[in-house]
C-alpha positions as CSV (number, residue, x, y, z in Angstrom):
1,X,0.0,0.0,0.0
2,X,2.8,2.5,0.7
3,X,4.3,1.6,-2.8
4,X,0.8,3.0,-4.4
5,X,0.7,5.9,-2.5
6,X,4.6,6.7,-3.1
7,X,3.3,6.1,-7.2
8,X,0.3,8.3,-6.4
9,X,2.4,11.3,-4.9
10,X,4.7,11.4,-8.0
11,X,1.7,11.1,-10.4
12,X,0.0,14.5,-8.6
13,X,3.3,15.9,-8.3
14,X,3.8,15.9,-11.7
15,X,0.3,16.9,-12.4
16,X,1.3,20.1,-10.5
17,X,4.2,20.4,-12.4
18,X,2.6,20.7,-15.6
19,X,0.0,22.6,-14.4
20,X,2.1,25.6,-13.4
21,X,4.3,25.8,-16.3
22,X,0.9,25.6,-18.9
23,X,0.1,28.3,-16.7
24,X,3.6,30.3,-17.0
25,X,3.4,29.6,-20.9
26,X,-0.3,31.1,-21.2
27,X,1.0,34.1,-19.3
28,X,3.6,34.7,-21.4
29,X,1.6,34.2,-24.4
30,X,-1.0,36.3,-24.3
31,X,1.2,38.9,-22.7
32,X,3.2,38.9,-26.1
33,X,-0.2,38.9,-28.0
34,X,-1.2,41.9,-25.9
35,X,1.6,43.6,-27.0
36,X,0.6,43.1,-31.0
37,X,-3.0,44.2,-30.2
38,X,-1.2,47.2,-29.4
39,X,0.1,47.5,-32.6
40,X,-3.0,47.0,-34.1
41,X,-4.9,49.6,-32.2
42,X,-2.2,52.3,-32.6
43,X,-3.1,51.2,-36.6
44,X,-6.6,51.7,-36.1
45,X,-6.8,55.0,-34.7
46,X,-4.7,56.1,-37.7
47,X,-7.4,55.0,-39.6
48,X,-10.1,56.2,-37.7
49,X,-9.3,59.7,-37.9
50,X,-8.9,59.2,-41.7
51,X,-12.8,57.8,-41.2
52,X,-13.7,61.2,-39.7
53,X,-11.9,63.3,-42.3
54,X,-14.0,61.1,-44.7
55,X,-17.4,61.3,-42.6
56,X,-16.9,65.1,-42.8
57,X,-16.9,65.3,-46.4
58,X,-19.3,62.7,-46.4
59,X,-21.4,65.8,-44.2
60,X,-22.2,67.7,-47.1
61,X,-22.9,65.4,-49.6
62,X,-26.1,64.3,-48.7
63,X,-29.9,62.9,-50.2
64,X,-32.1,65.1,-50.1
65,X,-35.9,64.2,-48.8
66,X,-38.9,64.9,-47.0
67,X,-40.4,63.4,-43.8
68,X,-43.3,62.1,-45.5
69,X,-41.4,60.6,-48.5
70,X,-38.3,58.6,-46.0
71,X,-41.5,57.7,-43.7
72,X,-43.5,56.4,-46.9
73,X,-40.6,54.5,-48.2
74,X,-39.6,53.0,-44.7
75,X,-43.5,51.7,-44.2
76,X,-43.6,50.5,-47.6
77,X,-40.2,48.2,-47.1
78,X,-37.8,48.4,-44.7
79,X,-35.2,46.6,-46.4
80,X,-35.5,48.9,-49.5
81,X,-35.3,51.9,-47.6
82,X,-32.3,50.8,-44.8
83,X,-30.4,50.0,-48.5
84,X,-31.4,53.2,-49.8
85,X,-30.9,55.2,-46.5
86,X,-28.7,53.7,-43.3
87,X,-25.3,54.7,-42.7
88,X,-25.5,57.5,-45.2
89,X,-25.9,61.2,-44.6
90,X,-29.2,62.6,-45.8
91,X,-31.0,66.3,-45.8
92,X,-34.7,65.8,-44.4
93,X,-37.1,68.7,-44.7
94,X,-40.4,68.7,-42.8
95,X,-42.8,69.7,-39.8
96,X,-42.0,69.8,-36.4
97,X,-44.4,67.3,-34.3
98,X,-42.1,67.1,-31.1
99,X,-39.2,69.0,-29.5
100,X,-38.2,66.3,-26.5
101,X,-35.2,64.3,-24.8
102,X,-35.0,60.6,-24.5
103,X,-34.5,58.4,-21.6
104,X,-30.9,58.9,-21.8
105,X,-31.3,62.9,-21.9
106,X,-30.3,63.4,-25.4
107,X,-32.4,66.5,-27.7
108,X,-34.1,65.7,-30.4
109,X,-37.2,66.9,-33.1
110,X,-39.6,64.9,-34.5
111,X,-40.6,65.9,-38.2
112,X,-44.4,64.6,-38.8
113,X,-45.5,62.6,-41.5
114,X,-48.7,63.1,-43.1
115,X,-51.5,62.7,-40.8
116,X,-52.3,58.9,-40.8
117,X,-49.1,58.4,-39.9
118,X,-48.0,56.9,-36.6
119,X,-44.4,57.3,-37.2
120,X,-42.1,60.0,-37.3
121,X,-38.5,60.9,-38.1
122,X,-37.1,61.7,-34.7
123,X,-33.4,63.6,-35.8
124,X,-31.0,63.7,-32.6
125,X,-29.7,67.5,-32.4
126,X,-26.9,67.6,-29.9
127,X,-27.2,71.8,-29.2
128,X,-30.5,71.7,-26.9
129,X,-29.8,75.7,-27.2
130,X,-30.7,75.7,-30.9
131,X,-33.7,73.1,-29.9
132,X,-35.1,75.4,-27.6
133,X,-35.8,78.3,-29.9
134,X,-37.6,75.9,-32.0
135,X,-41.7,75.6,-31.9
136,X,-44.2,73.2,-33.2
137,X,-45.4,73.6,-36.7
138,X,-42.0,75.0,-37.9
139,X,-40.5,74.0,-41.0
140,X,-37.1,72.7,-40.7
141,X,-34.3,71.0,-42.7
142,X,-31.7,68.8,-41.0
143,X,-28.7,66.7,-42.4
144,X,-27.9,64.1,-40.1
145,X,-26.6,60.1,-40.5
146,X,-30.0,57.7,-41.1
147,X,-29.9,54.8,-38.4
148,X,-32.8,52.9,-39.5
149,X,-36.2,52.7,-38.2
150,X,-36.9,51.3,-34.4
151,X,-40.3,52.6,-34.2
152,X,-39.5,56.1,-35.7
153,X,-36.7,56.8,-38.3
154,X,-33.7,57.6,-36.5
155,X,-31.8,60.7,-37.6
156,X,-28.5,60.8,-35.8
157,X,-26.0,63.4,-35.4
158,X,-28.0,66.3,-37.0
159,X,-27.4,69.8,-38.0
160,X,-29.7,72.0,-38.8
161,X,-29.4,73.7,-42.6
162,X,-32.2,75.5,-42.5
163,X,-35.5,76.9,-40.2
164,X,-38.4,78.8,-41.8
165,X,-41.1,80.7,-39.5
C-alpha cells in the first residue's frame, strides 16, 4: 500500500508540475499577443481619424428628402429603404411634431408625416440651445446620419441647414 501511494504522490506531483508551467506559458503568451493588439490599435486609430476626415466630407454630400417621403418608403419596405438610406448622410425637410429628450437625456425633433401616420422621423440635435428656440409647426431641414427605423426613423447626429417661421 505504501508503494501505491509513493506512485500516487509522484503522479500528482507531476500533475502540479505541468499545471504551473501551462500556466507560466499562457501568461507569457498572451502577454506577447497583448503587446501586438497594441500595434493594431495604434493602426486603427490612424485609420479612424482618416474615417472622420472622410465622414466630414461625407457631411455635405447628402440625399435630399422629405419626412413624409423617408416615412412612406420606410413603411412600404424596410429593407428597400435601410439599402437606400442607413449609414449615409441625408437632408430631411419637414414639420416639427415634437421637441423632447429621451431616456438617456439626449435633444431631439420629431418631423411629422402626413396625418395617418403613426411614425415619425425623430433627428437627434446635440445643441439643446438651438432646440429650444424651436416651436411646433415650424418648417425645418436637417442633415444628419440615417440609423434605420426602431419605431421612428432615427436621424443621428444632426445639423440644422435650414428653419423657416
Amino acid at each position: 500500500m505504501l508503494f501505491y501511494y509513493e506512485d500516487m504522490n509522484r503522479i500528482f506531483q507531476l500533475f502540479l508540475i505541468l499545471f504551473f508551467s501551462g500556466g507560466v506559458f499562457l501568461f507569457f503568451f498572451s502577454c506577447a499577443n497583448n503587446d501586438k493588439q497594441g500595434e493594431r490599435n495604434s493602426s486603427d486609430s490612424f485609420f479612424s481619424k482618416i474615417g472622420r476626415k472622410i465622414e466630414i466630407v461625407k457631411k455635405y454630400s447628402s440625399i435630399n428628402t422629405t419626412a413624409i417621403q423617408i416615412i412612406k418608403e420606410y413603411s412600404e419596405n424596410e429593407v428597400a429603404a435601410d439599402l437606400k438610406f442607413k449609414g449615409k448622410r441625408i437632408s430631411i425637410s419637414g414639420t416639427i411634431g415634437n421637441l423632447s429628450r429621451d431616456i438617456l437625456n439626449n435633444v431631439y425633433i420629431c418631423l411629422k408625416g402626413r396625418d395617418k401616420d403613426f411614425r415619425s422621423v425623430q433627428c437627434y440635435i446635440a445643441d439643446a440651445e438651438l432646440v429650444s428656440r424651436l416651436k411646433k409647426g415650424e418648417t425645418v431641414t436637417v442633415v444628419g446620419t440615417c440609423e434605420g427605423m426602431m419605431m421612428n426613423i432615427l436621424i443621428k447626429n444632426c445639423d440644422l441647414v435650414h428653419d423657416k417661421k
